[in-house]
N, C-alpha and C positions, 0 to 999 in steps of 0.2 A: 437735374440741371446744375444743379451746386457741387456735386462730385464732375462733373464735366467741369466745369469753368474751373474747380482748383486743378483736374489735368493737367486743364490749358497753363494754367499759372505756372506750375511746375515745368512742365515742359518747355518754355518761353523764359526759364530760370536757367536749364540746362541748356539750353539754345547760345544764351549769352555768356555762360560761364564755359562754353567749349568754343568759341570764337578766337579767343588767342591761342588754343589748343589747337585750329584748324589751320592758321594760320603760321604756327610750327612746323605742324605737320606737312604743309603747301613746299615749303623749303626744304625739308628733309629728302621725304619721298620724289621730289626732284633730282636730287643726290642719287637717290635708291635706283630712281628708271635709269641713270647710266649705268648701272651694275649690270640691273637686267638687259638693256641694251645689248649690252658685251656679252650676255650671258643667251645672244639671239631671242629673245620677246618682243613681241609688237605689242605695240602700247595697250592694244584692247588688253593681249595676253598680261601685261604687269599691271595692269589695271583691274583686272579680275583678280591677279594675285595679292593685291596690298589689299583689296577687299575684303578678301574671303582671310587674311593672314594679321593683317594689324599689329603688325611686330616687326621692327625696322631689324634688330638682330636677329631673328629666324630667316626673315626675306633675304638679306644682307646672303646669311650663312648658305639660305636655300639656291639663290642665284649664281653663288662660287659653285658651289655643286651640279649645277648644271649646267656654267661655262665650262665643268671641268668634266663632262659627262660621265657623270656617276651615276650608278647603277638608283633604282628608286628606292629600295629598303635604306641608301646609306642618305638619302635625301630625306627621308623620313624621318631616321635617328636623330639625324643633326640640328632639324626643324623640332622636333620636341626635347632635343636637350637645349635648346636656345631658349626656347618658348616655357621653360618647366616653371621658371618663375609666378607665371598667372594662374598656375597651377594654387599657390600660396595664396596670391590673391583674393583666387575664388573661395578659397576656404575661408580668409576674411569677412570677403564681404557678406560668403551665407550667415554669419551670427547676424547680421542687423538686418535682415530682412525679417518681416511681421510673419507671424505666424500661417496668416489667412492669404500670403503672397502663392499666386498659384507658378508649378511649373513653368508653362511656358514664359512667365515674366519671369522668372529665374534665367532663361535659357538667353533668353532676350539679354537680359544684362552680363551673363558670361561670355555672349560674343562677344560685346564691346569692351570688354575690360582693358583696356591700353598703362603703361605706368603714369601716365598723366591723365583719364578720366577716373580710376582709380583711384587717383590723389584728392580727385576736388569731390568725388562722391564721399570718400572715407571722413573729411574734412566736415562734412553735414550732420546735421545732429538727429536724434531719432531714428527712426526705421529707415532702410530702404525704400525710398519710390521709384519703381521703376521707371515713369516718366520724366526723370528727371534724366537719366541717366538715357535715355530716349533722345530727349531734346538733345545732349551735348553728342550724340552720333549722330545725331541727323546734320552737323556741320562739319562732326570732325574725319566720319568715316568716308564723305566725299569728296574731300579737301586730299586725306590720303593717297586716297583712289587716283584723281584726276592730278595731282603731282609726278607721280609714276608716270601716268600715262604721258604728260608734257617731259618732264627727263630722258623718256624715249624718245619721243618726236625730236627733241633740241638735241640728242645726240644724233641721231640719225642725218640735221643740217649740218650742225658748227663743224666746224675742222677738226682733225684726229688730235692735235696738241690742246684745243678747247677741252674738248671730250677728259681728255685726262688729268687736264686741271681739277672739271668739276669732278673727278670721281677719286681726286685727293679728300674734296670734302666731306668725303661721308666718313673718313677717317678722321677727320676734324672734330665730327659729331660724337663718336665713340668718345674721344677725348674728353671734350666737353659734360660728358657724362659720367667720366670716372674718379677726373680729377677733384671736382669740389667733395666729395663723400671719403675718398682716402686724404684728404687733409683733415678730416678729423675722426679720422679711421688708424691708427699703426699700423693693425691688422691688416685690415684691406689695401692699405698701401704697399705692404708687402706680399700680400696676396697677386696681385697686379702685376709688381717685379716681377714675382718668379714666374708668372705667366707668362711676360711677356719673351724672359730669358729661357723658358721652356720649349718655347713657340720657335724659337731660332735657334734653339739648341737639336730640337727634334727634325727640323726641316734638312739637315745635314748629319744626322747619325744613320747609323746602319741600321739596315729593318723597318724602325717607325720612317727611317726617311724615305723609303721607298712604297711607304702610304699614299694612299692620294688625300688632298688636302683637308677633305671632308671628315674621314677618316679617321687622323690626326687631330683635328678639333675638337670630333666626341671624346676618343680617349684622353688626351691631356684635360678638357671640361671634367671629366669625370673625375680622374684621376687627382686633379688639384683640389676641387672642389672636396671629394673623400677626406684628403690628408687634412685641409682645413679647418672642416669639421670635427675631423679627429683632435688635431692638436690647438686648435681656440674655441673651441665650444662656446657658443653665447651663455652668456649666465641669466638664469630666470631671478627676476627680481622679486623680492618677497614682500608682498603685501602686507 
C-alpha cells in the first residue's frame, strides 16, 4: 500500500508539472494540424500522428514531405534526422535510471521524451521514476494529440487567408526556439545563418535545386551539422 500511494504521489507531481507543458503544447500543435491540414490529414489522421511522433520538427518536416508526395523512405530519413536529437536524450536519461528499473518502464519513458518533459524530468534529483514521467504524459501527450486534431478541424472552417495566417505561426515557433540559445551561443548563431543562407542558396542552385524539398533538408541537416562539428567541437570540461 505505501509503494502504491508514493506512485500515486509521484504521478500527481508529474501531472502538475506537465500542465503548462500541456498547455504549450495545446497552441503549438494547433499551428502543426494546419501544416498537416495542407499536407491532406483528417484530424483523426494528425492526431494519431502527433501521438505516435511527439516532435513538432519531425511532424513539421514529416507533413512538408507528404504535402510534397514524397516517396516513404525520404519521409523516414527526414523524420529521423529531425528526431536524432532524443536520440541524445535517451542516452541521458538511461544514467539515472535505478538499477532494478525494469525494461518496459524504460520503454515507457522513451516514448515520452519531448525537449520540455525532458527538461523538468532531467531537473529532479535522484533516480529516474518512471511515474513521474507518467503523470506529465498523461496531460501533455493528449493536449499534443488533440491540438492537431482541432488545427485541422479550424482549418478545414476559417477562410483560405485565415488558414495562412496561422500557419505563419509555426514559423514563429521555430523562431522562438532559436533565438534565446544563439544569443548566448556565437557559434550557434552562426550556425543558424549559414543555415538559413544554405537553405536559399540551395533552393535555386543546379542539381541540389532540383531536389525535392525533403531531400534537400536531410542533405544540408547533415551536411552543416558534420562541418560544425568538425570545426567547433564542444570542449569537455575537466573535472
Amino acid at each position: 500500500m505505501e509503494l502504491l500511494n508514493n506512485r500515486s504521489k509521484v504521478f500527481f507531481a508529474g501531472m502538475r508539472d506537465g500542465v503548462p507543458i500541456a498547455l504549450g503544447y495545446l497552441v503549438v500543435s494547433f499551428t502543426l494540424g494546419i501544416i498537416a491540414r495542407e499536407a491532406g490529414l483528417s484530424s483523426f489522421q494528425g492526431a494519431v500522428a502527433s501521438f505516435i511522433n511527439l516532435a513538432s520538427a519531425g511532424e513539421y518536416a514529416g507533413f512538408l514531405t507528404i504535402k510534397a508526395d514524397a516517396p516513404y523512405l525520404e519521409i523516414i530519413i527526414i523524420t529521423i534526422v529531425a528526431n536524432i536529437r532524443y536520440l541524445l536524450m535517451s542516452c541521458v536519461l538511461s544514467q539515472r535510471f535505478s538499477p532494478k528499473t525494469s525494461l518496459w518502464h524504460r520503454l515507457g519513458v522513451g516514448f515520452g521524451i519531448t525537449d520540455e518533459i525532458f527538461g523538468i524530468t532531467i531537473g529532479r534529483r535522484g533516480a529516474i521514476n518512471p511515474y513521474y514521467n507518467y503523470g506529465a504524459m498523461a496531460v501533455a501527450v493528449p493536449a499534443w494529440s488533440i491540438g492537431t486534431a482541432i488545427g485541422i478541424d479550424m482549418g478545414n472552417i476559417l477562410p483560405e487567408y485565415a488558414v495562412s495566417a496561422l500557419g505563419v505561426a509555426l514559423y514563429g515557433m521555430f523562431l522562438a526556439v532559436i533565438v534565446p540559445p544563439a544569443r548566448d551561443n556565437k557559434i550557434l548563431e552562426k550556425v543558424i545563418i549559414v543555415s538559413f543562407v544554405a537553405s536559399l542558396s540551395a533552393s535555386v542552385l543546379p542539381w541540389i535545386g532540383d531536389m525535392s524539398a525533403g531531400s534537400r533538408t536531410i542533405v544540408l541537416t547533415l551536411a552543416i551539422s558534420v562541418a560544425a562539428a568538425y570545426l567547433c567541437p564542444v570542449k569537455e570540461k575537466v573535472k
